[in-house]
Each structure stands twice: as structure tokens, then as C-alpha cells.
mmCIF file of the C-alpha atoms, coordinates in Angstrom:
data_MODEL
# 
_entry.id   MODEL 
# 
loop_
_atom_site.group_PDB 
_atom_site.id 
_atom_site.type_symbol 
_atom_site.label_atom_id 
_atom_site.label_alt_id 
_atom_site.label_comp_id 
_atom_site.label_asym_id 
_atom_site.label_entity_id 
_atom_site.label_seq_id 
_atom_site.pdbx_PDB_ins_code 
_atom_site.Cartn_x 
_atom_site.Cartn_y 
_atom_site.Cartn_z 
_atom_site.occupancy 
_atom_site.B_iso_or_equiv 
_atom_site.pdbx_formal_charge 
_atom_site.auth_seq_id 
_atom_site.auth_comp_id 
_atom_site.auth_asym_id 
_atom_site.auth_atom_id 
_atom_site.pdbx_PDB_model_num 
ATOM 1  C CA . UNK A 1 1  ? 5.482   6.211   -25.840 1.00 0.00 ? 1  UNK A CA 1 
ATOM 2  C CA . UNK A 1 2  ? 5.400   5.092   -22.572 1.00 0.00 ? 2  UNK A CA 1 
ATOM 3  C CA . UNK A 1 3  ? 2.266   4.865   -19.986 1.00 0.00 ? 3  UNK A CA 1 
ATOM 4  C CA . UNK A 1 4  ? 2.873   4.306   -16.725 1.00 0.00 ? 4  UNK A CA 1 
ATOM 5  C CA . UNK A 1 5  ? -0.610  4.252   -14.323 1.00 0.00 ? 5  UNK A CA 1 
ATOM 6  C CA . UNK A 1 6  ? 0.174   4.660   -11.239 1.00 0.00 ? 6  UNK A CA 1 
ATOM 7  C CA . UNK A 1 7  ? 3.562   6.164   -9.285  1.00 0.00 ? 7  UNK A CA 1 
ATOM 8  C CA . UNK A 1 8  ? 2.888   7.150   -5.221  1.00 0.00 ? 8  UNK A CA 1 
ATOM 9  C CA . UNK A 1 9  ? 5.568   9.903   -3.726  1.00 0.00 ? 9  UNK A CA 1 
ATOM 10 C CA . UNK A 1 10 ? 6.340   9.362   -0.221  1.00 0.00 ? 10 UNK A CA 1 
ATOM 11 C CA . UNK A 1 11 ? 8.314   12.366  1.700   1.00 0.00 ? 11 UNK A CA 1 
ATOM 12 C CA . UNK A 1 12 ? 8.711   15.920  2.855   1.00 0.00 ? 12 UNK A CA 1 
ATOM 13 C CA . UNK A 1 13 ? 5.682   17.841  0.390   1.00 0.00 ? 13 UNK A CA 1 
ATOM 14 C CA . UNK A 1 14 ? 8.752   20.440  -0.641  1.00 0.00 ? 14 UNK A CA 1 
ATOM 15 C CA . UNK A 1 15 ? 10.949  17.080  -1.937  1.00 0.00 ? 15 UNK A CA 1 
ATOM 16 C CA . UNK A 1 16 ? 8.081   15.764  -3.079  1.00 0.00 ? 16 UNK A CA 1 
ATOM 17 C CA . UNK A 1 17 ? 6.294   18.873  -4.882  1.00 0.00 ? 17 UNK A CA 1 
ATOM 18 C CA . UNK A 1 18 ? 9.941   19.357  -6.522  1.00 0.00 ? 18 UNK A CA 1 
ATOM 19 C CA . UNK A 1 19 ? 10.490  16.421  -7.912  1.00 0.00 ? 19 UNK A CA 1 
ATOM 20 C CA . UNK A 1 20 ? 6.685   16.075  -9.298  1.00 0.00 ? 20 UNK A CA 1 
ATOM 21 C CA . UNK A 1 21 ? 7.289   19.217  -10.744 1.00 0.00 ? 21 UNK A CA 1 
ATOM 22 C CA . UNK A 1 22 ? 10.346  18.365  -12.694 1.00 0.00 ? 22 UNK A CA 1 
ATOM 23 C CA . UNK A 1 23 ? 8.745   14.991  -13.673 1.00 0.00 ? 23 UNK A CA 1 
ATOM 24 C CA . UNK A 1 24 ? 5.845   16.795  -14.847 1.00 0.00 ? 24 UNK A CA 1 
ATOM 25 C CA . UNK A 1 25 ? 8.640   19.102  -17.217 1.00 0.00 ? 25 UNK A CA 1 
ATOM 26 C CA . UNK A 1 26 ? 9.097   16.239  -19.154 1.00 0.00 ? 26 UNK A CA 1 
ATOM 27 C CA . UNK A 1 27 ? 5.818   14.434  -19.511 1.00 0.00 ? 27 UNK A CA 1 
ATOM 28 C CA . UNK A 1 28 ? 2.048   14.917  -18.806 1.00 0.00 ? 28 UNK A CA 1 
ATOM 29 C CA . UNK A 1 29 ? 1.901   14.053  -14.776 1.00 0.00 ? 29 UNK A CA 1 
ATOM 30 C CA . UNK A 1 30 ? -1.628  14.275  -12.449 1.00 0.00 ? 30 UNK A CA 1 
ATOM 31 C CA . UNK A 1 31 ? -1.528  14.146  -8.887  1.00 0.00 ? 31 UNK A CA 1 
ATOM 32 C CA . UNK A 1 32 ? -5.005  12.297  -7.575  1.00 0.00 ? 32 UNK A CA 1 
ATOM 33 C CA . UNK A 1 33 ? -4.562  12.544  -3.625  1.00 0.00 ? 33 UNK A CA 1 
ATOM 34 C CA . UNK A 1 34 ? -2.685  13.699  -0.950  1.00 0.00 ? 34 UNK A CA 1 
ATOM 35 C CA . UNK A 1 35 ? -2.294  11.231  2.075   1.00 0.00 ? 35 UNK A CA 1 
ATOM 36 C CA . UNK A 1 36 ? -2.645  14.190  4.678   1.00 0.00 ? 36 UNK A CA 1 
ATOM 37 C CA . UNK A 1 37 ? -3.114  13.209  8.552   1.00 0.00 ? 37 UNK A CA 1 
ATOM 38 C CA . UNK A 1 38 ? -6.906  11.498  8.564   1.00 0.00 ? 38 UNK A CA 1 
ATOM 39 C CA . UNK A 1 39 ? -7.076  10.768  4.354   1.00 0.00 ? 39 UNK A CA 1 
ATOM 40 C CA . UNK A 1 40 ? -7.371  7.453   3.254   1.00 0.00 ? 40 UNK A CA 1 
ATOM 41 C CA . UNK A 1 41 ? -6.106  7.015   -0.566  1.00 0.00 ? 41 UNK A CA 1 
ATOM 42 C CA . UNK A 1 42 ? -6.837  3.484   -2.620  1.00 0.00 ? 42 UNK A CA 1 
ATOM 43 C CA . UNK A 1 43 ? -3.421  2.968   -4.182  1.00 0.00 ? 43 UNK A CA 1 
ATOM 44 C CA . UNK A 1 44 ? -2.720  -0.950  -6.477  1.00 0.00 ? 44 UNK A CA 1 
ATOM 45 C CA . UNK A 1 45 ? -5.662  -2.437  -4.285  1.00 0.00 ? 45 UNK A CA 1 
ATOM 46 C CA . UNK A 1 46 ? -4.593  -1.362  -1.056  1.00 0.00 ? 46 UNK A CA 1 
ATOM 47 C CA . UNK A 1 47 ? -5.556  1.328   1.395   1.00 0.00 ? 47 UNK A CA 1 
ATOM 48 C CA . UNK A 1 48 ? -2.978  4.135   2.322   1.00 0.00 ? 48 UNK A CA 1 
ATOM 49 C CA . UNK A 1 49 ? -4.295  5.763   5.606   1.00 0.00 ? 49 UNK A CA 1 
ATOM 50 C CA . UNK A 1 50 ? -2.187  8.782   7.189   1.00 0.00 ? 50 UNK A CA 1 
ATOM 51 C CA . UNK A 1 51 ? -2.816  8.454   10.917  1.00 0.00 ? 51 UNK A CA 1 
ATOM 52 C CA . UNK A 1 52 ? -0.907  11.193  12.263  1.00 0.00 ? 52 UNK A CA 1 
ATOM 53 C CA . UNK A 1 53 ? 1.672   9.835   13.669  1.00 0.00 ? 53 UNK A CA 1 
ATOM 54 C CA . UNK A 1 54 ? 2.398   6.672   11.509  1.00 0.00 ? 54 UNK A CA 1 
ATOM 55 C CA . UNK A 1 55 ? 0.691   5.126   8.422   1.00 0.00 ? 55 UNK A CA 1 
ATOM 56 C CA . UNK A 1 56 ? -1.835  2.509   7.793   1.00 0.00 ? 56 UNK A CA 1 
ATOM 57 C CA . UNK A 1 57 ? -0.918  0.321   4.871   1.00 0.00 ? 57 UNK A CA 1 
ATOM 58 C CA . UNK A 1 58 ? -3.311  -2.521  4.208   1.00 0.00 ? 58 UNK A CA 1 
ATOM 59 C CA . UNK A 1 59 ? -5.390  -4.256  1.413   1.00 0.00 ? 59 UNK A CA 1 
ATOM 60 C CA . UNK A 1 60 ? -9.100  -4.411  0.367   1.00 0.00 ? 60 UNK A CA 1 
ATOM 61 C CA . UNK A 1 61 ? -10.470 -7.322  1.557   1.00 0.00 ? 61 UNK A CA 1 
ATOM 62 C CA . UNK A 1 62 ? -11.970 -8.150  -2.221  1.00 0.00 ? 62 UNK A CA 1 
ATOM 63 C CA . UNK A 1 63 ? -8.271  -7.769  -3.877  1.00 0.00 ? 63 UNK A CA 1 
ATOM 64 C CA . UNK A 1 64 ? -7.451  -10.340 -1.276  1.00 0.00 ? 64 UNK A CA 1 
ATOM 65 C CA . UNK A 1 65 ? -10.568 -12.868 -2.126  1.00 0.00 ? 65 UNK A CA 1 
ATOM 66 C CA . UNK A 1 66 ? -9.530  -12.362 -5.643  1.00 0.00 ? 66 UNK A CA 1 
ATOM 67 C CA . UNK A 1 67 ? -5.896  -13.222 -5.378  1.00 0.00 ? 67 UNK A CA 1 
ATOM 68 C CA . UNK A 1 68 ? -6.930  -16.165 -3.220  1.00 0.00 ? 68 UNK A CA 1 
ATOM 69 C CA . UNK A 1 69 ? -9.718  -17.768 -5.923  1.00 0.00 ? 69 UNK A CA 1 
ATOM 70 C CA . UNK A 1 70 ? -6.735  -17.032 -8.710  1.00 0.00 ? 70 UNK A CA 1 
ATOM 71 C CA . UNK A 1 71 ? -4.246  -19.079 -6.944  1.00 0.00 ? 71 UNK A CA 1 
ATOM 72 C CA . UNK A 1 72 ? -7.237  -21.893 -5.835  1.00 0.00 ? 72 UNK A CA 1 
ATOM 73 C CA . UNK A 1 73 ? -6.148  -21.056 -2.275  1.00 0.00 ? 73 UNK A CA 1 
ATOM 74 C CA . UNK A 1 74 ? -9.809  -20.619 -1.113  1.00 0.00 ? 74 UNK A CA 1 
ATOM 75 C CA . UNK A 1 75 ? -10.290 -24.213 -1.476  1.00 0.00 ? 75 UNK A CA 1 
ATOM 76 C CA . UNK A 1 76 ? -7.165  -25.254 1.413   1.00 0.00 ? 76 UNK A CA 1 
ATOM 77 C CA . UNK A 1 77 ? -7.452  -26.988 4.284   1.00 0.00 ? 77 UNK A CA 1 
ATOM 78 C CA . UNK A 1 78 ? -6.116  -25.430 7.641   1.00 0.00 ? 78 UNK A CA 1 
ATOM 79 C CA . UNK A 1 79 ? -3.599  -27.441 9.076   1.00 0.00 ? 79 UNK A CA 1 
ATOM 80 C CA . UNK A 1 80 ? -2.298  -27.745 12.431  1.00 0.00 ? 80 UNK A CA 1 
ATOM 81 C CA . UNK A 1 81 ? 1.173   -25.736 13.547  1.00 0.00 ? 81 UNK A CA 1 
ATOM 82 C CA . UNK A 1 82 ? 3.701   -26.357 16.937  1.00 0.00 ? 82 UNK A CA 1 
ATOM 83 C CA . UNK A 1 83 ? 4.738   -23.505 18.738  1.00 0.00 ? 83 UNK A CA 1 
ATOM 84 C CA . UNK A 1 84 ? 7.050   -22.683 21.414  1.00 0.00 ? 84 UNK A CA 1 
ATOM 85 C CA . UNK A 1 85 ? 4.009   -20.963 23.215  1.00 0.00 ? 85 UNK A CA 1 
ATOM 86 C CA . UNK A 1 86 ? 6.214   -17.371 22.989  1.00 0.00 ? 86 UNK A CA 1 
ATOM 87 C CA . UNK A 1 87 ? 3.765   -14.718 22.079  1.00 0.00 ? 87 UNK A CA 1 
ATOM 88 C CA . UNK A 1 88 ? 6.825   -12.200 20.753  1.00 0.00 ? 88 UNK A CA 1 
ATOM 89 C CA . UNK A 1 89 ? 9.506   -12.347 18.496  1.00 0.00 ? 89 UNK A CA 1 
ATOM 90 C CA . UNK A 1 90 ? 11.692  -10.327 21.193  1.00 0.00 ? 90 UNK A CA 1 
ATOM 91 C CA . UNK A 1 91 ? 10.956  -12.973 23.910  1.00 0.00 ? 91 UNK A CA 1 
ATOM 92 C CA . UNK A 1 92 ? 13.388  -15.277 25.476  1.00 0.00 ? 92 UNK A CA 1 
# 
């Protein structure tokens, strides 16, 4: 037996809605949300939010804090940086 919690299906809804379907052929398979233009869907502790005309991909603030206190990076000290003062990676 296998369990697997969580798969996400990013494409054309005819690709996708075939290939769900023959997943679902061979073992028991629920669909939870649709990222349509304006839905937001929580997906591994992030946020997955159709805008349209691209897509929004970007963590929950708590799943962040959390990873941070696990790895005792809250506690660091900010350090100081040089920079070539260019504000783009395309710049010259």
C-alpha cells in the first residue's frame, strides 16, 4: 500500500482532467481545488494564487517562522553586504 498526500496538476484542464482520470483508474484519487483565475489554494505550506495572467506562488508567513526556529535561524545576527550599487541583474 502506498499513501501519497498531496500531488498538484499544473496544465491545460483537458491534459489535466485526462490524466487524473486515468490515475484515478488505478487507485482512489480526490481532487480538493481548482486554481481558477482569482482562487487561492494552500498547497505544502504555500499559497497558489491564479492571477489571470500569471501565478502567485508564495509561502505562509508561519511555515516560514517555523522553518526558521527549527534551523535556530531566528536567533542570527544581520550582517553587513558590498554591492556594486546595480539595482538589476540585466544592468551593465
Amino acid at each position: 500500500m502506498v499513501f501519497v498526500d498531496d500531488l498538484l496538476f499544473v496544465g491545460e484542464t483537458e491534459e489535466i482532467n485526462n490524466i487524473f482520470n486515468k490515475i484515478q483508474d488505478k487507485m482512489l484519487l480526490r481532487a480538493t481545488g481548482e486554481a481558477s483565475p482569482g482562487n487561492t489554494l494552500s498547497f505544502l505550506g504555500g499559497r497558489i494564487t491564479n492571477k489571470g495572467d500569471h501565478v502567485d506562488i508564495s509561502l505562509d508567513d508561519e511555515y516560514v517562522d517555523n522553518i526558521f526556529h527549527e534551523m535556530k535561524l531566528n536567533k542570527g545576527n544581520p550582517a553587513a553586504t558590498t554591492t556594486t550599487g546595480k539595482t538589476n541583474v540585466g544592468d551593465e
